[in-house]
N, C-alpha and C positions, 0 to 999 in steps of 0.2 A: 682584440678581444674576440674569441670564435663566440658561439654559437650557446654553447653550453656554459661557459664564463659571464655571458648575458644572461642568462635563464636563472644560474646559479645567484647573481646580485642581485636579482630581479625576488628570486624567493625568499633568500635571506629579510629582504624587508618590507614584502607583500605578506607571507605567511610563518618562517621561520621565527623570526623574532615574537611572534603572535601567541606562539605554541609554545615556545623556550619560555617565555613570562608565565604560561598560566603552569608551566610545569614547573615551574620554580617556586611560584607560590604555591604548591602543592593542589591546585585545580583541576591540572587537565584530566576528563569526563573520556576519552574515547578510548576505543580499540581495547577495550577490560578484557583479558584472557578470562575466558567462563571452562568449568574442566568437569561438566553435569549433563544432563539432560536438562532441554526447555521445558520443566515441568513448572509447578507452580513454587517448587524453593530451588533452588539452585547451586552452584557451589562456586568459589575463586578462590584460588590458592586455601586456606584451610579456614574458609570465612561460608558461612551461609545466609543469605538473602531472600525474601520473599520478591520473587521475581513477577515485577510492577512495569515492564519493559520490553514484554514480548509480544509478536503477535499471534501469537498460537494460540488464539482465539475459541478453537471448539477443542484443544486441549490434543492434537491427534497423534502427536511428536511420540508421545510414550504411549500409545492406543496399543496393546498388544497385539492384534488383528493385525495393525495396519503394519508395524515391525516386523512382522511373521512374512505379510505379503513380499515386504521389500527383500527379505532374506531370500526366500524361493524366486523374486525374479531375476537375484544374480547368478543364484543355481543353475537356471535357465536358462537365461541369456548373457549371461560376464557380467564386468562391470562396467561397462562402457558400450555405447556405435559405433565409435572411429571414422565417422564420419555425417555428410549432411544429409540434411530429410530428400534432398534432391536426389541423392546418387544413392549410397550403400546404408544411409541412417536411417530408414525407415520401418520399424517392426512392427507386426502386426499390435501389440499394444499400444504403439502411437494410435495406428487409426481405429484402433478398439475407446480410447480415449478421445478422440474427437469425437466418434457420432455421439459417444456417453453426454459427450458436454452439452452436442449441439440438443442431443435431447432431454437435459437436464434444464438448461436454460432457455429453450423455448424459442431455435433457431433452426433454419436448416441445414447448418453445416457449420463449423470450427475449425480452427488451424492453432496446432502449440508451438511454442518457440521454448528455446531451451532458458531465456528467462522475461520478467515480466518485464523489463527494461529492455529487452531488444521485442516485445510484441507492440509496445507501442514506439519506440524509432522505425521499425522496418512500417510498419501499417501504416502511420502518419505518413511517414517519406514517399509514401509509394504510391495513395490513394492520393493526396492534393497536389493537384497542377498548378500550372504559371496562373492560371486566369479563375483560378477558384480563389474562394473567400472562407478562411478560417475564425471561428469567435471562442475566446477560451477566456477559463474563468481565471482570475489575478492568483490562487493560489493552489491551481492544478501544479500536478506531481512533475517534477522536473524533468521524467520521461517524454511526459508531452509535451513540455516546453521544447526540450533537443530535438523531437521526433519534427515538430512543427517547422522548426528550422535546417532540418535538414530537407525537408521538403523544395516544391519550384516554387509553392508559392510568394506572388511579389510579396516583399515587405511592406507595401503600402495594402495591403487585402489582409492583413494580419491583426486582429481585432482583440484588445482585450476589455474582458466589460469587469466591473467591478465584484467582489465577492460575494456570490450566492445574490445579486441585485440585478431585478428584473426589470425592474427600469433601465438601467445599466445595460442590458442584456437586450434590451429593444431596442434603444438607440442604436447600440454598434448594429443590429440586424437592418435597421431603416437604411444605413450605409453601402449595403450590398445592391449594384445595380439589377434593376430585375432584366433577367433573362439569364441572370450571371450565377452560379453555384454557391452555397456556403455551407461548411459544417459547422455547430455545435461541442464542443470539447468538453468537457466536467468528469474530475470525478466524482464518485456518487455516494462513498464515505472521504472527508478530508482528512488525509492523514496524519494530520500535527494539531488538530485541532477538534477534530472528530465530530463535526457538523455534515449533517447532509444537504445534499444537491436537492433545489426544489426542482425534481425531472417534471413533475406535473403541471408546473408553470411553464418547464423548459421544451416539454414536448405539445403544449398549447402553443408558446410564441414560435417555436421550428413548423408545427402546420401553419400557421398564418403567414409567415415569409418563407417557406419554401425552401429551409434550410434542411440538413439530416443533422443527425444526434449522434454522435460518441462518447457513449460514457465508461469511466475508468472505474470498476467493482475491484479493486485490488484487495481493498479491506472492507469491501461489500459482500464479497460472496462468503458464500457459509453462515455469514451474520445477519443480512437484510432480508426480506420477504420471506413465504411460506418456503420452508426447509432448506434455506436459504438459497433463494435462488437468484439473489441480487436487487437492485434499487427496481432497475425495471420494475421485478414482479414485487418488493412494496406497495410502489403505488401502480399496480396494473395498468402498465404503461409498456407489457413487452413487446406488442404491434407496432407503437411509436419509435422504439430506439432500434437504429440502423447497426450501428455495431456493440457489441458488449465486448471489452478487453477485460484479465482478468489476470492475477498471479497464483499459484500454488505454492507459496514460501508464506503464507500464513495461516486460512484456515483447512489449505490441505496438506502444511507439515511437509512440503517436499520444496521441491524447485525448478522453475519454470511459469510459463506465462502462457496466455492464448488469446485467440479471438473469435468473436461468435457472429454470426449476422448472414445474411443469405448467400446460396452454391455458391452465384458470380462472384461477390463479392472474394471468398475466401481464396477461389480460386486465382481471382487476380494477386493475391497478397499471397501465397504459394509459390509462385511462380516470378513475383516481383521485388519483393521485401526482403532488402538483402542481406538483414539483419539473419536470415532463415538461413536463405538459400547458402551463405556463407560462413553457417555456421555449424558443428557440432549439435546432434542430435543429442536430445534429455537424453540420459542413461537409464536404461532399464528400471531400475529402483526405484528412482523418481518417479517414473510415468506408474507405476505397478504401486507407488504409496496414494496416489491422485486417485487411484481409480478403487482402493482398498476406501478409500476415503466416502467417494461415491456411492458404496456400496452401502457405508452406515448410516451416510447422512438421508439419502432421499429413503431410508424407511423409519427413521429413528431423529423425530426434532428435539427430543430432552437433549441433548449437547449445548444446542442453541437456546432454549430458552433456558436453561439452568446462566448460560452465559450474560443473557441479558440478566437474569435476576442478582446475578453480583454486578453488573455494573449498578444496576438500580441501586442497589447495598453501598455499592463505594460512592457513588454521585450523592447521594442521602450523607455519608458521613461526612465529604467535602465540602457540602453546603450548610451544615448542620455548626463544623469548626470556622467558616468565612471564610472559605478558598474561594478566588475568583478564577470559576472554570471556562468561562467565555459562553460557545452555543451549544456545546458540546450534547450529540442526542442520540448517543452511540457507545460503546464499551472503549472507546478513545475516548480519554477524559482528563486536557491538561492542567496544569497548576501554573495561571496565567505570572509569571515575576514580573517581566517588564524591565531587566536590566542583567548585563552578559555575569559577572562577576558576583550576583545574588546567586543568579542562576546554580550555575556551576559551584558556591559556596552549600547552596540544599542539597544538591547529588553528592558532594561528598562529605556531609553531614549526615547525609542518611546511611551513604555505605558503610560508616565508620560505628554503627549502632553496635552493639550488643546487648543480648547475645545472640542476635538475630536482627542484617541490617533490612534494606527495602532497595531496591533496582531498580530505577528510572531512566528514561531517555532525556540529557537537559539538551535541548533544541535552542538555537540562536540562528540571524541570518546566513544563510540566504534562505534555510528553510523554512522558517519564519522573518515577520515583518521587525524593523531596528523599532526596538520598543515594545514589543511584542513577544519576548524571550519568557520561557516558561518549559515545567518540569511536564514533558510525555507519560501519561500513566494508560496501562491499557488491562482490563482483564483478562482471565482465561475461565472458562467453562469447569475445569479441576479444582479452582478455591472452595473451599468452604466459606461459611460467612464471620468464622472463629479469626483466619486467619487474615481475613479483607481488616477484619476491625483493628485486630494487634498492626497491620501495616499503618490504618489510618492515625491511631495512636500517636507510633513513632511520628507520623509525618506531620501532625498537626502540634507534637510536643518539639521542634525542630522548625515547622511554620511561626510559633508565636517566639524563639528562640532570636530567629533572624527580621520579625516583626514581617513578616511576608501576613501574619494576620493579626 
């Protein structure tokens, strides 16, 4: 038997047979060809959906502005670098986008990666040694999980404390010998569950044990603090936190990732993170919609608070029909089921709606916890509150359907 004869028996009944069943009872939820823009209704095949399922959060994807920029920066520069930030991938818009950022979020310097999955593998991997002490929370984004383990640090310095539990969170800190290093891990919106990080608790127990903070704003920026400037600047806490990581595939409509936090710092991760150094530089377009982005958000907050005021809207209708949404305190707002085959039975009961279905994300493990399985629902800043409610309708005419209430 080679190699691949092994792999191949090995899928067929770890994950093959998994996938074959829910597609045969007509279930399987992934990989939907969408044939539209991320706006707030969407298109698939000749079907439209109020799209319940994106993270396009300040709406920026069809911003005309922001379209216009990307078009002129391929004018300009192609469509592509051809190579990494180290050699020949380096444009003046890249480092026109770093200082933007570092001066946006309230650091002295930034580094982008061409996505938010390689800013936190190369950053973890590169910043934690053999004899440092990492503490991450049980249900950070699986970037940081990877990134943490590609690191030196031993296995036995690898700490996880319980969800958003600060008790939890002090204990594993008591563990760390003194004289010895620890970081802090959190993101600082959950992504599957859309609860945030108490950083104010976290950056009081990091000053008392001497650890530093990394926090993950993936689906914090654009959305959290004033003009959104991330969890940090929520709870004005941007002195305490040592790195800010962050993506541009949600509320800035592109693609790519970064990191914020002082010169040395970035500079090490420049030069080390070999997620960078080994990779393809963003493209033109990308870097040139981030910064188009930049331009509307830090003068112009109605995006963001228009956004919060439909989550408010949709959280109000959820609660109102007896949706169990968990802690959710954030424009991430799931529809907790608690069973893989419900799950996946509401997402394609809702897509199946007419005349107009509703797009959800159904999450099961590893993303979430076994028992824990539940429908992703996220706003966008572009709804009106006409068309929050017509979704809520269907969804709640389909919840009491399947007795989800």
């Amino acid at each position: 038997m080679t190699l691949f004869q092994k792999y191949e028996e090995r899928a067929q009944t770890e994950l093959l047979d998994e996938v074959n069943f829910a597609k045969e009872l007509g279930l399987y939820p992934y990989f939907m060809e969408l044939c539209s823009e991320q706006g707030p209704i969407v298109k698939f095949g000749d079907r439209e959906a109020i799209m319940f399922g994106s993270n396009n959060y300040l709406s920026m994807t069809t911003n005309p502005k922001v379209k216009e920029a990307a078009c002129q920066a391929i004018e300009e520069y192609g469509t592509g670098s051809t190579g990494s930030r180290l050699l020949n991938g380096t444009m003046d818009l890249h480092t026109e986008l770093e200082n933007r950022l570092a001066k946006f979020i309230g650091t002295e310097s930034a580094v982008i990666f061409s996505t938010g999955m390689q800013a936190n593998l190369g950053t973890l991997s590169c910043l934690l040694g053999k004899d440092d002490w990492v503490v991450s929370d049980e249900q950070n984004h699986a970037s940081i999980i990877d990134g943490i383990r590609l690191s030196k640090v031993d296995k036995k310095n690898k700490l996880i404390y319980k969800h958003n539990d600060m008790d939890s969170l002090e204990k594993s800190l008591k563990k760390i010998p003194k004289g010895e290093y620890g970081l802090i891990v959190t993101d600082g919106i959950f992504s599957m569950e859309g609860d945030i990080a108490k950083l104010d608790e976290i950056t009081e127990l990091a000053e008392t044990y001497g650890a530093g903070v990394y926090v993950d704003d993936a689906h914090a920026i654009g959305v959290l603090g004033p003009y959104g400037r991330g969890t940090a600047a929520h709870f004005k806490a941007e002195k305490k936190v040592d790195i800010t990581m962050g993506t541009f595939s949600k509320s800035f409509a592109s693609i790519g990732g970064y990191i914020a936090g002082s010169e040395t710092t970035c500079q090490w991760v420049k030069h080390r993170a070999r997620s960078m150094i080994f990779s393809a530089s963003s493209p033109p377009s990308a870097v040139a919609t981030v910064l188009a982005v930049l331009d509307i958000i830090e003068k112009d907050d109605s995006h963001r608070q228009k956004l919060w005021a439909n989550a408010k809207r949709l959280k109000k209708g959820y609660l109102e029909a007896g949706f169990d949404i968990g802690h959710s305190a954030s424009p991430i707002i799931p529809l907790i089921i608690g069973e893989d085959i419900k799950t996946f039975t509401f997402f394609k009961e809702l897509l199946a709606q007419t005349p107009r279905s509703v797009y959800t994300n159904p999450v099961r493990t590893p993303a979430t916890a076994v028992g824990n399985e539940l429908l992703r629902t996220s706003c966008q800043s572009s709804f009106d509150f006409e068309t929050i409610d017509e979704a809520v309708e269907i969804i709640t005419r389909i919840g009491k359907k399947l007795e989800v209430i």
